[in-house]
N, C-alpha and C positions, 0 to 999 in steps of 0.2 A: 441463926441456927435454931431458935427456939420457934418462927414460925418455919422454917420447914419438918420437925419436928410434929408441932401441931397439927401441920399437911398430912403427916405420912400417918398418922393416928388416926384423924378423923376421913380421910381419903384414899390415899393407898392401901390400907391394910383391910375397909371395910370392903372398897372395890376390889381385892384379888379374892377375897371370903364369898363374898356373893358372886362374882365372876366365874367362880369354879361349880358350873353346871352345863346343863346339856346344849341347853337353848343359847348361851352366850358362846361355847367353845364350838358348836355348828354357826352360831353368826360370824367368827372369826375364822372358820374354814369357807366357808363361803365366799368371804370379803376377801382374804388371801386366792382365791383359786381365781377370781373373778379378778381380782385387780392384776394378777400375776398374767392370764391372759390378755386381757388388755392391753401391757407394757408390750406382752413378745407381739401383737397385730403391729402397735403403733410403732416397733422396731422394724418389722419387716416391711411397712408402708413406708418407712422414711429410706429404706435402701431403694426404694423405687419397683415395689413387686405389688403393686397395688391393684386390687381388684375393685373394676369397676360395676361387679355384680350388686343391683340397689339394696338386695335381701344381707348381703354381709354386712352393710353400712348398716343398717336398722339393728343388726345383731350386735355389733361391735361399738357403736356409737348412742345407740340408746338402750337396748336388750341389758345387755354385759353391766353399760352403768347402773340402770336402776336396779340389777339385783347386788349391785356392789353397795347399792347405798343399801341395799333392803337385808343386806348380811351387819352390816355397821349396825342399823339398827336393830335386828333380831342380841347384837351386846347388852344394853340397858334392858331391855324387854325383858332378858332373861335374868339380869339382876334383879329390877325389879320385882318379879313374879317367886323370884328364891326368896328376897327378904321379906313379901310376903307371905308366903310358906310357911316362914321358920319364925315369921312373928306372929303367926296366927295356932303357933304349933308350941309358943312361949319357948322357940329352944336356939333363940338368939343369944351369942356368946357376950358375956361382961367383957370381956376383952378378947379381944382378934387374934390371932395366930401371928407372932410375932416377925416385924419384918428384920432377915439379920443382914445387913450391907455388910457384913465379914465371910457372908458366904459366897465364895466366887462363883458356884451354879444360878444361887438366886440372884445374885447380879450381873449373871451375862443376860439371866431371863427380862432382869428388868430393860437393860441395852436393850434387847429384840424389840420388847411393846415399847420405847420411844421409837426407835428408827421407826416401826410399824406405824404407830401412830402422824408420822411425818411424812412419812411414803402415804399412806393411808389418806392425810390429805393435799397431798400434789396430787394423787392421783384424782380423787374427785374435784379439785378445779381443772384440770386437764381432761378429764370425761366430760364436765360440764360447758367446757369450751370447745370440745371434739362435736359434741351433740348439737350444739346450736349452731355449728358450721356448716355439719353434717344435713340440716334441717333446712341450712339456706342453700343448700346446694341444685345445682341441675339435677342432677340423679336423684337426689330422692322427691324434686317437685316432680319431675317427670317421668320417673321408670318408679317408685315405690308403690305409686297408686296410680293402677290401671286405666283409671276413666279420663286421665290427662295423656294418650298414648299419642292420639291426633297430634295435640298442643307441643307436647315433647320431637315426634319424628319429624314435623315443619318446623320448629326450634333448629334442630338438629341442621338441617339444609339451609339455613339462612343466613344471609348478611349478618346478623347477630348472634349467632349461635359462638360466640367468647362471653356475651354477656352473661352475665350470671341472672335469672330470672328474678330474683328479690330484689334488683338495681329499680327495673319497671314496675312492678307488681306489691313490692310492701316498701322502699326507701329505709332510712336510717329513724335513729330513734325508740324511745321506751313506747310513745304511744302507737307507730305504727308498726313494734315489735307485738306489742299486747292485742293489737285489732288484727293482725296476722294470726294471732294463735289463737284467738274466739273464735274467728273463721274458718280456722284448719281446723279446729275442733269438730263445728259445725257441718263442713263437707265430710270428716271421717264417721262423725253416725250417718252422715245419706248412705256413706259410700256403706258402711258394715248393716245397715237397715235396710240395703237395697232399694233409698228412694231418690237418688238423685237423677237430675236430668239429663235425658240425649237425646239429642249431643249437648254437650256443657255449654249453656252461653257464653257469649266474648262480653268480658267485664266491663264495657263501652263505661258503665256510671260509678263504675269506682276506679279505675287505674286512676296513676298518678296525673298531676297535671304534666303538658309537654315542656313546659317551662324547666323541669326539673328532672323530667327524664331524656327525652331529647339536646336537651339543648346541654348538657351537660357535654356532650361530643360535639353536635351540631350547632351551626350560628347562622340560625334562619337568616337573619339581618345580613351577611355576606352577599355581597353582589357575585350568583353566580354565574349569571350570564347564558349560553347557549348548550345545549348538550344535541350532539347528532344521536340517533337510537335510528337501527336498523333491525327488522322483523321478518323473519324467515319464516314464509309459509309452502307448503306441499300438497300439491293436486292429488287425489284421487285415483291417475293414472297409471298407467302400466311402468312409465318412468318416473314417481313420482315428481313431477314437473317443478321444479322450485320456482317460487317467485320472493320478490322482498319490497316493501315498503319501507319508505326512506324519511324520517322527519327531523325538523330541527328544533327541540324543546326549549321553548322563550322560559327558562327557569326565574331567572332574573333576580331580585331582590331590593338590597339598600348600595347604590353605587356610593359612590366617593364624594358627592355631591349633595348625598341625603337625598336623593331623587328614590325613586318606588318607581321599580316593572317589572311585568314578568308575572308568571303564576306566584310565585312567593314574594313579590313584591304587591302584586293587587289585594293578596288575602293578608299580607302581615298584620294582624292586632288591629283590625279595626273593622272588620266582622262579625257579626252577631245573629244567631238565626234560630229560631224555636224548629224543634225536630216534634213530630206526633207521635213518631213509633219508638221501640224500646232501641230499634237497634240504631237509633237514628239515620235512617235511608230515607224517611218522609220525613221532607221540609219544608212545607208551603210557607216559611213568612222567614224573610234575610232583611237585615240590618245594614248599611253599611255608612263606615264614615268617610264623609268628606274631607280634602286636604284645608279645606277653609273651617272645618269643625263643625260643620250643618252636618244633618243627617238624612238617607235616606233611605224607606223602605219598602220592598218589592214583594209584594203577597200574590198567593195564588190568587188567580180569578177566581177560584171556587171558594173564597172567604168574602168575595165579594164585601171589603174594607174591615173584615173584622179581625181582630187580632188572636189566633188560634192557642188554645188551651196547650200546656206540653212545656219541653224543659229547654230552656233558655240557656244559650252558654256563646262565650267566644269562640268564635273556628279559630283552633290551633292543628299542629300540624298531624294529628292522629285523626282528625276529620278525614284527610284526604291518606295517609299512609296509616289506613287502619291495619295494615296484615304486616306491617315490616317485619316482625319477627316470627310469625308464623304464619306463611303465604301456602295456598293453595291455590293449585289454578285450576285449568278448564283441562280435559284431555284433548282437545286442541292444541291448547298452547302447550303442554305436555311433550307431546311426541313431537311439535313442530321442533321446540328445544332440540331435543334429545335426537331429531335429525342434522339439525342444523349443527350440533357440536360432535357429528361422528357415533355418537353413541350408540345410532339403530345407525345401519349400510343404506344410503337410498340407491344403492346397486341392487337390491331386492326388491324386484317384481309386485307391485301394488303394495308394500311393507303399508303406508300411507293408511289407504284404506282398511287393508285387512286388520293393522295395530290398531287403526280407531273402533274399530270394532270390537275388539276385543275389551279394548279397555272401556268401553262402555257399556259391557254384558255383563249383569246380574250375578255377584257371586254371593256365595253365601257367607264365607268368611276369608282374612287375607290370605290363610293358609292354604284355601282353595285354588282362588287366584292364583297366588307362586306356581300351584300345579298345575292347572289348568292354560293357562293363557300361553307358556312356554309348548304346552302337549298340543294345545290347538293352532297355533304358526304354523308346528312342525307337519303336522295333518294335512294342513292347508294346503303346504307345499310338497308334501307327497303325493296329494292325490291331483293338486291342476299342474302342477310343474315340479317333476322329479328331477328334471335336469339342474334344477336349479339349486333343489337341495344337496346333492350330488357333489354340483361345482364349489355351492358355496355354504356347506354342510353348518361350519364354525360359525359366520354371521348372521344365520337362520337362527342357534341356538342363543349369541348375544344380545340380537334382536328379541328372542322370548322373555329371556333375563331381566332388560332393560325396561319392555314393556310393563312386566312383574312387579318390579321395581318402582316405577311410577305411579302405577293401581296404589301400592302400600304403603306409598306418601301421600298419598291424598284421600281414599276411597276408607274407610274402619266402618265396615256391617252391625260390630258390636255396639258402636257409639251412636248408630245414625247418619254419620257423616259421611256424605257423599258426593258427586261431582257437583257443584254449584253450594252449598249446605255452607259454605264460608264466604260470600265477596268480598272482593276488594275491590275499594272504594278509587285507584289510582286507574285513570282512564274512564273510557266509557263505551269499549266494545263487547266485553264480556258481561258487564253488570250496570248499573246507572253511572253512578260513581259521580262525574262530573254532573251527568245531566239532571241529578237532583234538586238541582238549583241552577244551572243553565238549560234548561230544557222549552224557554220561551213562552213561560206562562208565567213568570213572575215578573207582575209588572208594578211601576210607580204609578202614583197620583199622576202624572205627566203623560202618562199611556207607554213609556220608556221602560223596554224589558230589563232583564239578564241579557249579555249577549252570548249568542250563539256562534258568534264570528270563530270559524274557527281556527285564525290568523291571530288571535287574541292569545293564544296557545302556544301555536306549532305552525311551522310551515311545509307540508306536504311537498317533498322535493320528488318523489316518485311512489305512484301505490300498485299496488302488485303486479310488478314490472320484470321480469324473466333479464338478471343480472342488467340493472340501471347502469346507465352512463356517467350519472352522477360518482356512485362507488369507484369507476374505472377511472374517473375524471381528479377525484380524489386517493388514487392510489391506494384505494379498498378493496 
């Protein structure tokens, strides 16, 4: 009894004396107004009315908090600044305004500032855990700050788009929390100083390793054997003429046996290769180990035996699937897609031609595009074939949509990014990719290239064949 007594004397009584001023009872109107909205968002977020707008999250999740902590603190500030006032004014009381716990007003008051006090801090660890969830989220790495729009809309359309971007990009952990937010710092004065770069480079030398981002789902070492992949291309013509290439992908890996074949069986963990350029697509010097533990190495002829300056690493599997989570293609492969799964009608009249055209005419912004490219189909087909729009009015307009739509997944005027401005490194008809290192200039001591075989791969079961026999053969 007698220290809480000595509490309420030297602590209670001086803090409600100097608490009673302008600057602490605006910090506790604040912190009340701020934390009382807070509760009614994160109420109505949990009944399932949640707005995926990124500008609310920043309001609600960091806004909102730090002016709830910035009211908490405007409380002591404003003790402070009164008891020096009033001691620099000598007109600090001998004794304090007595506390009477027999007055039932002044003790409902005190109930209020504990429950307040308690509420006050649930609620800033629950802000505090809202924000930093908020901060690992997709929406706000991708829709908060605009110069990730690319990165975010080919997110969006991708095999990964459940992943959460901080699984690949920062991992777990105090230090690669801390090195995340030096960072984020770092890119937010480019982005508010207007000096960052476009288009944003791909983080080729900092992501994580694959070991721990990949393989976390994926098990390179799986034997996975063959995969059939069929490729729908469209002529030019009046009928857009389809044809399809037909191959059979030697994936392969670690059989049952511990045996190695296959594309991910040749390259598993025992390649090694110096890249010259930043983005690593120049590689003139590969490493490789043998099953007997020798080594050997294949350099360009243009080092003529020297071993080239540049950064050294093991090929894992982001060497060869560097876009898995945000892929761009060609406008080729674009509308070939987008024919081949219904989405443009090849019932329409040179769609083929005319779509590629379009989609590879200069616009000035994507907003244009939307407008434009759906207005000029339609023009197209007004002015060389009206019957056509006529008959098939609805899939001239889905057709413009779709096209649209393709442009604004791949093409952002704002960032620089545009058809080619991303490769991927899987394959090697659009970009090197493969033949960066199969291209039959990297040779050993022995005069023994890289091979170019390209049965080493894939086996060409039919190339642009107007409905193969194989498919039909196979019940395709």
């Amino acid at each position: 009894m007698a220290a809480f007594q000595k509490f309420r004397e030297n602590w209670v009584r001086p803090a409600l004396f100097f608490g009673n001023n302008p600057i602490s009872l605006a910090g506790g109107a604040i912190t009340s107004a701020s934390g009382v909205t807070m509760i009614g968002y994160w109420l109505v977020e949990l009944f399932g009315r949640f707005n995926d707008n990124p500008y609310v999250g920043i309001i609600f999740f960091l806004l909102l908090p730090a002016v709830f902590i910035g009211g908490l603190l405007l409380i002591p500030i404003g003790v402070f600044l009164r008891h020096r006032t009033l001691q620099k004014a000598g007109q600090i009381p001998a004794q304090y305004p007595k506390i009477d716990l027999n007055d039932r007003m002044f003790r409902h008051g005190l109930d209020i500032v504990l429950v307040a006090t308690i509420v006050n801090l649930l609620v800033v660890a629950m802000a505090s855990y809202r924000g930093a969830a908020y901060m690992d989220s997709p929406e706000f790495c991708g829709q908060s700050c605009h110069v990730m729009h690319p990165e975010y809309t080919a997110y969006k359309v991708s095999a990964h788009s459940h992943v959460a971007c901080v699984e690949c990009h920062i991992g777990s952990g105090a230090q690669a929390y801390f090195s995340a937010k030096v960072n984020g710092t770092k890119q937010l004065l480019e982005v508010t100083f207007n000096r960052y770069p476009t288009p944003i480079p791909s983080p080729v030398t900092s992501l994580r390793p694959a070991r721990v981002i990949c393989e976390g789902c994926h098990t390179p070492a799986k034997f996975v054997g063959e995969k059939l992949l069929v490729k729908s291309n469209f002529a030019d013509d009046e009928q857009n003429s389809e044809t399809q290439t037909v191959l059979v992908l030697h994936l392969g890996g670690e059989d049952s046996l511990s045996r190695l074949s296959g594309i991910h069986g040749v390259h598993l963990n025992h390649m090694e290769y110096i890249a010259t350029s930043a983005d690593r697509n120049t590689i003139p010097w590969v490493q490789r180990q043998n099953s007997d533990g020798s080594e050997t190495v294949f350099a360009s002829t243009a080092l003529k035996g020297a071993q080239p300056q540049g950064e050294r690493r093991t090929m894992d599997c982001i060497d060869c699937h560097n876009r898995a989570s945000h892929t761009f293609v060609t406008p080729e492969e674009a509308i070939n897609r987008a024919m081949a799964d219904g989405a443009i009608s090849t019932d329409l009249p040179f769609i083929h031609k005319e779509g590629l055209e379009l989609l590879k005419t200069t616009y000035a912004s994507q907003d244009e595009a939307r407008t434009k490219i759906p207005a000029e189909l339609e023009n197209y087909y007004k002015n060389s074939k009206p019957e056509v729009l006529n008959a098939k009015a609805a899939q001239v307009k889905a057709a413009g949509i779709e096209l649209a739509t393709l442009y604004s997944q791949n093409v952002f005027p704002d960032m620089k990014v545009t058809w080619g401005t991303r490769p991927n490194n899987i394959g090697h008809m659009s970009y090197p990719g493969c033949f960066r290192c199969h291209d039959g200039d990297h040779v050993a001591k022995d005069g023994k290239a890289i091979t170019q075989d390209c049965a080493n791969c894939h086996n060409l079961l039919a190339v642009e064949e107007a409905k193969p026999k194989v498919l039909s053969d196979l019940g395709l």
